[in-house]
N, C-alpha and C positions, 0 to 999 in steps of 0.2 A: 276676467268676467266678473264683474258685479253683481250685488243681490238687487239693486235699483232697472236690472234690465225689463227687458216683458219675460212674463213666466211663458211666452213660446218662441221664445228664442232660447230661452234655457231648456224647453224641453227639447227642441233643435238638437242642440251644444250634446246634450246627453245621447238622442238617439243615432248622433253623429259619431259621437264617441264610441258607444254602442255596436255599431257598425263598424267600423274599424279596427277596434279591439276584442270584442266579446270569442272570438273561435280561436285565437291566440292565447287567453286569457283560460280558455276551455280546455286548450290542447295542455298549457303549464298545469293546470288541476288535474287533468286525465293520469297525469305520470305520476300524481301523487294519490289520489284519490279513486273513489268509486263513481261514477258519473252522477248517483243521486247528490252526492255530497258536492258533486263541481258544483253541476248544476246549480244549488241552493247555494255555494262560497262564488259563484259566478252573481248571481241575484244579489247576495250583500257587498260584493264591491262594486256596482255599479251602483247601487243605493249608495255605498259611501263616498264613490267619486260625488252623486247628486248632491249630497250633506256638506262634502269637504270641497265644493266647485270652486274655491279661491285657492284650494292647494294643491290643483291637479293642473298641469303646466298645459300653457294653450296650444304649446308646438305637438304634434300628432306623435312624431316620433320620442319626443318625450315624457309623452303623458302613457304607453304603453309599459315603460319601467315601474311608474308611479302604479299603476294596476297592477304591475306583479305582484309587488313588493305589498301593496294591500291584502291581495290575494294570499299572499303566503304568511303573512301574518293572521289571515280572516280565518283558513285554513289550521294555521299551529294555534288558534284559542279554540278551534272544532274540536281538534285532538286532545288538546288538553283537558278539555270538558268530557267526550268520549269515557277518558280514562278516570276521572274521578268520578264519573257515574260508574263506571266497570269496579272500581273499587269500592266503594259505597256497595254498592251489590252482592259483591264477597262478603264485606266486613258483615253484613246482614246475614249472610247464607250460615257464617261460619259462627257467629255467635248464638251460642246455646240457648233454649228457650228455657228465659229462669222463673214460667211461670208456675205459681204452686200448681199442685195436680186438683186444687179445689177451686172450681170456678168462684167469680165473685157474687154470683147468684147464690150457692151454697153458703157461702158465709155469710150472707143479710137475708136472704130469704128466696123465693123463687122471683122467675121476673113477674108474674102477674100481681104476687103481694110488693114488688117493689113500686109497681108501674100505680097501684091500687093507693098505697100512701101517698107515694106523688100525687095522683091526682088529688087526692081529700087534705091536702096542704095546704095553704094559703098561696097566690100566686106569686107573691113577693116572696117566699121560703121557695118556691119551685123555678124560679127565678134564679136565685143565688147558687143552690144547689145544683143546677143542671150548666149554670156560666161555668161553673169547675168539673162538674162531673160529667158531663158530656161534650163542650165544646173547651174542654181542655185549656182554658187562659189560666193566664198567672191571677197572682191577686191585681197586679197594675192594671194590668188588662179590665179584669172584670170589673174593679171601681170605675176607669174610665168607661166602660157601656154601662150601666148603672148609673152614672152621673153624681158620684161620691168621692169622698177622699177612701184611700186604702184601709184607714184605720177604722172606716165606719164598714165596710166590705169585710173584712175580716169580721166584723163582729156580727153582723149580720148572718154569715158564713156560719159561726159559730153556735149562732141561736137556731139557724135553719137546719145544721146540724143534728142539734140537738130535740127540737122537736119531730124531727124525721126516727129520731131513732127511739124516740118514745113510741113513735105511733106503729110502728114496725114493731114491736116487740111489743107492743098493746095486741096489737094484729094477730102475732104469731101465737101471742098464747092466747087467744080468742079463738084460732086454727086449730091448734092442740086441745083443748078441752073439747072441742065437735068430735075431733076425730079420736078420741078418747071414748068416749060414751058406748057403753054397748048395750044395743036392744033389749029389751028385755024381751 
């Protein structure tokens, strides 16, 4: 079969094939599998017969091998993925949480005095600041959305930095002296 044929002859070819093979196909995943899981490794090899239609043999009887053999491959990279999400899951479970016992809000301030300098920043300092500290990019990253070289992002970084923690500690002890004062 050709990819120059009409696209309803090739969907023909497929729901023929389809027909033919799909409860066969169902029954080789049942003995391996959970029926959710046929079911969806039945759906990808007939998608991939669709994709690979010049490598799936036109004789009936042996285009039925060619779907197993899909199938049990479609099947063993299921399983394999299964398991390295199962382990990925442990490795998470089992690793200790090494974070301090002092939130990051303790150590710069609360969140409404963080939230508070942010806003009263420049946008291009709130900008730079939240590329790294909230949507977590590298430096490559965030020069590329920024539309800079790295070395101007860094420095940028550097300066946003640094006037963030002026104003935070301008802030705090502007906090502390209020709540300092006692009535007379």
């Amino acid at each position: 079969m050709t990819d120059q044929e009409e696209p309803q002859e090739r969907h023909r070819w497929l729901e023929d094939l389809y027909e033919a093979h799909a409860d066969r196909v169902m029954g080789y995943l049942l003995h391996r599998a959970d029926r959710e899981t046929a079911q969806e490794i039945v759906s990808e090899t007939f998608l991939l017969a669709w994709r690979k239609q010049h490598a799936v043999p036109d004789d009936a009887d042996d285009a039925l091998p060619w779907l197993l053999a899909a199938a049990r491959r479609l099947l063993a990279n299921r399983v394999r993925s299964d398991l390295r999400h199962q382990a990925l899951a442990e490795r998470i479970r089992a690793t200790p949480d090494s974070t301090p016992p002092t939130a990051f809000e303790d150590r710069v301030g609360d969140r409404e005095q963080v939230f508070q300098v942010l806003m009263h920043l420049a946008e291009t300092d709130r900008e730079v600041l939240l590329l790294t500290g909230w949507y977590d990019l590298t430096a490559q990253q965030a020069a590329k959305a920024l539309g800079c070289t790295r070395a101007a992002y860094a420095l940028r970084l550097h300066r946003a930095r640094r006037r963030f923690r002026t104003a935070l500690e301008q802030q705090q002890t502007s906090t502390t002296a209020i709540g300092s004062e006692v009535p007379a």
